[in-house]
C-alpha positions as CSV (number, residue, x, y, z in Angstrom):
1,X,0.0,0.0,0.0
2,X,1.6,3.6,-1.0
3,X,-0.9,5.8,0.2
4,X,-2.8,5.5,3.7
5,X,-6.3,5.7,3.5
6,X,-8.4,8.6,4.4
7,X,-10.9,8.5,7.7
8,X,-13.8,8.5,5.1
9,X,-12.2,5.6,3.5
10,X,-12.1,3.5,6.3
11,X,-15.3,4.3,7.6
12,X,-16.5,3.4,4.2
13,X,-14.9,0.2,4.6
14,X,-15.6,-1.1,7.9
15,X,-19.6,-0.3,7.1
16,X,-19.7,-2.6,3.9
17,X,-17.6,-4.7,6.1
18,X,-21.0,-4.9,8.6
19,X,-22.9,-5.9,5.6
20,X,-24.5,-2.4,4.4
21,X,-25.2,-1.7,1.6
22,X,-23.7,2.0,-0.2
23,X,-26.8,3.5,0.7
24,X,-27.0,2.4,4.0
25,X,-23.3,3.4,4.7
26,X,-24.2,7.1,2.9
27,X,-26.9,7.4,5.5
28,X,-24.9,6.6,8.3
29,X,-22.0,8.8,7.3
30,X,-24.4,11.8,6.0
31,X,-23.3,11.4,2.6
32,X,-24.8,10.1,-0.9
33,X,-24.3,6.7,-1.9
34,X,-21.9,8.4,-5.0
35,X,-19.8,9.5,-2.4
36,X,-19.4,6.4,-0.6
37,X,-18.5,4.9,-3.8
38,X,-16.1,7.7,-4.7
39,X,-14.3,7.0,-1.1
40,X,-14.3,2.7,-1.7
41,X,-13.1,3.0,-5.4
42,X,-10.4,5.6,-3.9
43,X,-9.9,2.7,-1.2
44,X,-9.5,-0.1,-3.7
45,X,-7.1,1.8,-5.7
46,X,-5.1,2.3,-3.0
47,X,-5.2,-1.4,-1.7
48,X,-4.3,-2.2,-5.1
49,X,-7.5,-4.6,-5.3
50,X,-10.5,-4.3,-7.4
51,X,-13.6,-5.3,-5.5
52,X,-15.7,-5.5,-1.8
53,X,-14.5,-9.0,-0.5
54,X,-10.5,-8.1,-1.4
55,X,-10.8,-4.6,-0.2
56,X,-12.4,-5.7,3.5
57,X,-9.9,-8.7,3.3
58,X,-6.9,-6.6,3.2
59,X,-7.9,-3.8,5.1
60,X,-8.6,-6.5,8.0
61,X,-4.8,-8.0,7.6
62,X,-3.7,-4.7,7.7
63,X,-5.7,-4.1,11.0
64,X,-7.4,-1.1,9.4
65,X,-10.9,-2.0,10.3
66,X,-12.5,-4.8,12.8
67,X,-14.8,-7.7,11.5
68,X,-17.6,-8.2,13.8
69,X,-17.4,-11.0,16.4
70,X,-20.4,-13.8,16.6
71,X,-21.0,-15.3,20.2
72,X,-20.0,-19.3,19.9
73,X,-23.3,-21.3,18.8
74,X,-23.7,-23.3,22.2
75,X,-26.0,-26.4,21.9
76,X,-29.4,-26.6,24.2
77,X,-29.8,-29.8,26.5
């Protein structure tokens, strides 16, 4: 990676991360769904990947975002 990315970036990020969509992420961040787009495709590029799953992939190895954590399925009985 050559260039850190932004705040937006990552907040972009860790949201699709969660499962929203760009729309969802726009409305949580205050911004249009172009935007958000504008910031991932600005992540990507500086990743140096081309889509969603690579993008959260490598900004999790790089500890740049968190993945959430599911509680261990316990069994009844």
């Amino acid at each position: 990676m050559n260039e850190e990315l932004s705040l937006r970036e990552i907040a972009c990020l860790q949201l699709i991360a969660l499962g929203k969509t760009n729309v969802e992420a726009g409305k949580a961040l205050g911004l249009t769904h172009h935007t958000v787009q504008y910031h991932l495709h600005n992540a990507y590029h500086k990743l140096n990947v081309s889509n969603r799953a690579a993008a959260i992939s490598k900004a999790y190895h790089l500890s740049l975002i968190k993945l959430p954590i599911e509680p261990p399925v316990t069994k009844s009985g």
